[in-house]
N, C-alpha and C positions, 0 to 999 in steps of 0.2 A: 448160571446156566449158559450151555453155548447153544444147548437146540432143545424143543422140546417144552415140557413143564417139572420142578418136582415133584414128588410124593403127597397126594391131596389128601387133607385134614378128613378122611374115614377116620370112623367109629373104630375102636381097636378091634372090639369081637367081630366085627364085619369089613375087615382091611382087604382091600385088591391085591391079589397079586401084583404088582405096579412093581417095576425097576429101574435103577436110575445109575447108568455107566459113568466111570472116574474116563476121563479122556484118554488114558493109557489101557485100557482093558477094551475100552469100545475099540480101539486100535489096532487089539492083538484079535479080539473076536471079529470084527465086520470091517478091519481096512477102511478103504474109502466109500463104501457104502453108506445109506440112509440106515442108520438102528432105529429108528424112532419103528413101532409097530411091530418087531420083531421080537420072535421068544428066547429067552434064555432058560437055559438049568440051574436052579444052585441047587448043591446037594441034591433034594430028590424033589423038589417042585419046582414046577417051571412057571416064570416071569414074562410079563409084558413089556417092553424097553417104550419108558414115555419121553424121557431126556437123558440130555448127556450132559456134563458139566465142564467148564475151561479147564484148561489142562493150569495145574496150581503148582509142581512141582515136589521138592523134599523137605521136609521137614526133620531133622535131626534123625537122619536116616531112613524116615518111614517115608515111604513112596505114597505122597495123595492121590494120585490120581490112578493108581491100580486098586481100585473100590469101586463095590457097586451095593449100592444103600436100595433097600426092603423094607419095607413095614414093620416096625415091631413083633407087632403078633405072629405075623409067618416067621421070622428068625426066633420068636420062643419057641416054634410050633420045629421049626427046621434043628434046632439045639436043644428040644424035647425038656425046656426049661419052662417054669411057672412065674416066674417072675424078673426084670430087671436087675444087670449087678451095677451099669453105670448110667445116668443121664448128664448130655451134653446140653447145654442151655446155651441158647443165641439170647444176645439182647443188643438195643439198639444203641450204637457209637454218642458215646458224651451221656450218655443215663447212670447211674448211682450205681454200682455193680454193688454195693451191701442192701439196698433198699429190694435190688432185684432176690439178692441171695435170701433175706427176711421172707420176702412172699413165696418164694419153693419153698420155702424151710414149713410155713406156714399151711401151705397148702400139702403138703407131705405128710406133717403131723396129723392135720385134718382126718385124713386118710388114712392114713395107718394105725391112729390111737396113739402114738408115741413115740417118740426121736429113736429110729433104731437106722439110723441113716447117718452122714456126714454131707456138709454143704461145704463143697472149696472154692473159691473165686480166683479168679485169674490172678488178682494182685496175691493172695495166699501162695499161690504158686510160685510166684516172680518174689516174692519176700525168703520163701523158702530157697528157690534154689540162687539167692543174693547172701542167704548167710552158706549157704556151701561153698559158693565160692571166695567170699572171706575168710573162710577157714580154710581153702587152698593156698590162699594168697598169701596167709600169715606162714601156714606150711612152707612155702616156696621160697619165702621171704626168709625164714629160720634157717634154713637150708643152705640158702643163697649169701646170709651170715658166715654161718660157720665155713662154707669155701674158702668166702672172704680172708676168713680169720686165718686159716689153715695155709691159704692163697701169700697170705703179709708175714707168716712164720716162714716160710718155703725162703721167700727172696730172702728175708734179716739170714738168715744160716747162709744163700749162697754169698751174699754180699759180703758177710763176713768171714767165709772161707777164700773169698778173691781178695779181701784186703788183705790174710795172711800169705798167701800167695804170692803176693804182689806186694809185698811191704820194701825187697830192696827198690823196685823200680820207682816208688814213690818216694823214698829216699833220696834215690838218684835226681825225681822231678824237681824236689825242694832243693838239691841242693844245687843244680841248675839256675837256679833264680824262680822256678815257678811259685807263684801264690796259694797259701792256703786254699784262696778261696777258690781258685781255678782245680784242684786236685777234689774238691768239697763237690763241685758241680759239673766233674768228671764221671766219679760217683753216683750222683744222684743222676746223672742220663742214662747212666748204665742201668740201674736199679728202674726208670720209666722204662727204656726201652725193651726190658726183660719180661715185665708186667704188660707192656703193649702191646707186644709178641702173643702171649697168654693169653691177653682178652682177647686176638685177634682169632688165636684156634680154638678160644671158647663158644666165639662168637658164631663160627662155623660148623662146630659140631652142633651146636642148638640150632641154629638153620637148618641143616642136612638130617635131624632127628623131624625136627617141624615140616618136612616138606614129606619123609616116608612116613608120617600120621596123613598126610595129606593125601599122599598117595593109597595107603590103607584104609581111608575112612574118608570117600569124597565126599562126602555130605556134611563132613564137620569143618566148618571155617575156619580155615588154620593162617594168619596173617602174621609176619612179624614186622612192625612197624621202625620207620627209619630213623624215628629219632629214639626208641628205645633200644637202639641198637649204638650210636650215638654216645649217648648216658651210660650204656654197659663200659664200652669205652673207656669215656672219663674216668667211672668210678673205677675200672682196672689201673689207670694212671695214675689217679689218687693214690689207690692202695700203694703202687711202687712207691710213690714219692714218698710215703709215710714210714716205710719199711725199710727205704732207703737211708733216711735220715742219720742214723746211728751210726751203721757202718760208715757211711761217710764221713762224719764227725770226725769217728776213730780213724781216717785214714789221713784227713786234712789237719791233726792233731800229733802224727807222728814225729818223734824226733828225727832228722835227716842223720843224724850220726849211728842214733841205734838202729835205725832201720838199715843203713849200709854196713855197720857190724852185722848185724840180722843176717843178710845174705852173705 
């Protein structure tokens, strides 16, 4: 609460009108004035304003604090309904949340004659949407495979269309006096740095897609972190070097005679 009191523990059939502003709506309604004492409308009955509450911010897009919380009974009475579809339970920080959820559960039945209800608990919640996002991640993960895979096909074909290319020049290297090995790890930088290139515009396109989610949905925390950025990297490197491997072979492999016949 920032001013004020909340919503006091009335009898449901004998609920006060009583109303209680989100700090963004006391703002839009009454500025910098006192609300405390003041009436409001919702829908078609009008409310008493007893507090206001700290301004709390977003929550996965839903704005807390453009709310203004009523009695029960007046909002069945206002939405011409007979009964509840949701209850919100508070309970106290470092308490059992299954012991709390057992005694709704219990006192619910009590009442109604029979489980025609569901009891979720936070941790239910947070378990639930943990396996959605493992199935994203495997998703993303597969996905992010097969580029890969797709990513190490692309280079072996260009790598090996520049050794044919390129078979008298390497002829000519060897027969210069250059070393296998030096033509083998001529190769294989070409093939990293083709792949470095690649992860570098991959790297940036998924930036530039991450920042207009950003821009489109300010509420959703859109971070890309630096050392996962790092890693993408590497593993782009990786791949070259792996895809590179072959054609280099075959080009540190060639005969310096048939290759200068060749061309």
């Amino acid at each position: 609460m920032k001013s004020g009191q909340f919503l006091p523990g009335d009898d449901a059939e004998s609920a006060r009108n009583f109303a209680v502003l989100g700090a963004k709506l006391k703002q839009e309604l009454f500025g910098s004035d006192n609300a405390l004492g003041a009436r409001v409308r919702v829908g078609t009955l009008q409310f008493r304003v007893i507090g206001v509450l700290e301004a709390r911010g977003q929550f996965l897009g839903i704005d807390l604090d453009d709310v203004v919380y009523v009695p029960a009974a007046r909002a069945l009475e206002l939405f011409n309904r007979d009964g509840l579809m949701e209850i919100n339970l508070a309970y106290s920080e470092g308490a059992d949340a299954q012991r709390v959820a057992d005694a709704a559960k219990a006192i619910l039945i009590a009442r109604h004659g029979r489980e025609d209800f569901t009891v979720v608990t936070q941790e239910d919640m947070l378990r639930t949407l943990s396996n959605i996002l493992d199935i994203l991640t495997m998703a993303v993960a597969a996905l992010g495979s097969i580029s890969l895979l797709v990513g190490g096909v692309g280079i072996v074909t260009i790598m090996t269309i520049a050794v044919a290319e390129r078979t008298g020049e390497i002829g000519l290297l060897v027969a210069l006096g250059a070393k296998r090995a030096t033509v083998l790890r001529l190769f294989l930088g070409e093939a990293i740095v083709l792949s470095a290139v690649g992860g570098i515009l991959g790297l940036a396109i998924g930036v530039a897609l991450a920042q207009l989610v950003r821009l489109a949905v300010p509420a959703l925390p859109v971070h890309t972190p630096l050392m996962f950025v790092v890693l993408a990297e590497l593993v782009a490197v990786v791949i070259g070097l792996l895809a590179g491997v072959l054609p280099a072979r075959r080009a540190s492999r060639l005969d310096p005679v048939q290759a200068l016949r060749a061309e």
